[in-house]
N, C-alpha and C positions, 0 to 999 in steps of 0.2 A: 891585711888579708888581700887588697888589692897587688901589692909587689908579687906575694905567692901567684896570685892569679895570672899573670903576667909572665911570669916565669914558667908555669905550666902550661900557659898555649905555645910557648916556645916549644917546650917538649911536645904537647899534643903533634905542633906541624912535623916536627919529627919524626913521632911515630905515627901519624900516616902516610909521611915521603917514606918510610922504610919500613913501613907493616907491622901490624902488630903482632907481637907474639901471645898476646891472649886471644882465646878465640871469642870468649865471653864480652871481651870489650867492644871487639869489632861487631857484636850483635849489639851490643847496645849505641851504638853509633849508627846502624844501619835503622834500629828503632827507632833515633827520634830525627835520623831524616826521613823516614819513614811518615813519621807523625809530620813534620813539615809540609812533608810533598803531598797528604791529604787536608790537611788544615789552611794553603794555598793553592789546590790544585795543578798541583804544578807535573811535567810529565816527566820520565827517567830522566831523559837530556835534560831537563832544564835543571835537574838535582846535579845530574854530573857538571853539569856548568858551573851554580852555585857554590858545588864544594871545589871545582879548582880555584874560583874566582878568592874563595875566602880563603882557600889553602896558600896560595901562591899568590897568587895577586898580582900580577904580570901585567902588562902593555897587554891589549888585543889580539898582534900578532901571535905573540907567544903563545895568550893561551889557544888561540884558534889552532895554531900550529901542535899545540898539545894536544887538543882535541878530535886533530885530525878534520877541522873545518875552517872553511874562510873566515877570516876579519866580518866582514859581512854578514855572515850566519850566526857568527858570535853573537856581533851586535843587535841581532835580531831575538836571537834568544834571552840576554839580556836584559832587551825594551818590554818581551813577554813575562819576564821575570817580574822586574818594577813594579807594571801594572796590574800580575796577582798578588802582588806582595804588598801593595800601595805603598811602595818606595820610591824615591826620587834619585836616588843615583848609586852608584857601586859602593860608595859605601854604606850607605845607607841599610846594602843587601850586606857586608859583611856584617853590619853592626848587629841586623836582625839573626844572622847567621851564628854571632856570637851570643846574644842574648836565647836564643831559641835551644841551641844547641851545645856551642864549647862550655860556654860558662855553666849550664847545667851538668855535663859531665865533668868538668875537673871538678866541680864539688863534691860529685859522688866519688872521686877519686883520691879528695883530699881526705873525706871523709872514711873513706875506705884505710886512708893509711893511718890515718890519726887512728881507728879502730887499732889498727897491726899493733902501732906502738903501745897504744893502750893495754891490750893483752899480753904483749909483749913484759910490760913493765908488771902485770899480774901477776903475770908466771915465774917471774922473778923475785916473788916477796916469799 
């Protein structure tokens, strides 16, 4: 179960480097960083932070550069991140990132397909 999983966040960063084409899904991703950013308090920026930091996971510059702000401001948002998060370092934020969030949705997603095939092999009897 864990290689599937692994393989599906591969996809996941995929499709949200390239958008997704359900509009259903992209609401349930905005729900449960939704649920995050009030269950940490966390503010828009600091979500959009989060999700590039676990998305891409870049050097500083990069993402600052992504973001359209300094190293500096990164890092600051970041330290703000930690300490509502009570985490200790970037990974620590991806790790909860994944727990919180990717690894609940590929399972609804695994879930989702194992249904397809299931019906699939129904309808075929």
């Amino acid at each position: 179960m864990m290689d599937k999983r692994l393989e599906c966040v591969e996809s996941y960063k995929g499709f949200l480097l390239k958008g997704p084409s359900d509009l259903s899904m992209l609401n349930k991703i905005n729900e449960m960083y939704l649920e995050l950013k009030v269950r940490h308090s966390l503010t828009n920026r600091e979500i959009e932070v989060l999700t590039v930091l676990t998305i891409l996971g870049h050097s500083n510059t990069v993402l600052g550069a992504l973001l359209n702000i300094t190293e500096n401001t990164l890092k600051n948002h970041i330290a703000r991140i930690m300490d509502k998060t009570n985490t200790h370092s970037t990974r620590e934020l991806q790790a909860l990132t994944y727990r919180e969030i990717i690894i609940p949705l590929l399972d609804k997603l695994l879930e989702k397909e194992k249904n397809k095939k299931k019906k699939k092999a129904n309808s075929a009897s």
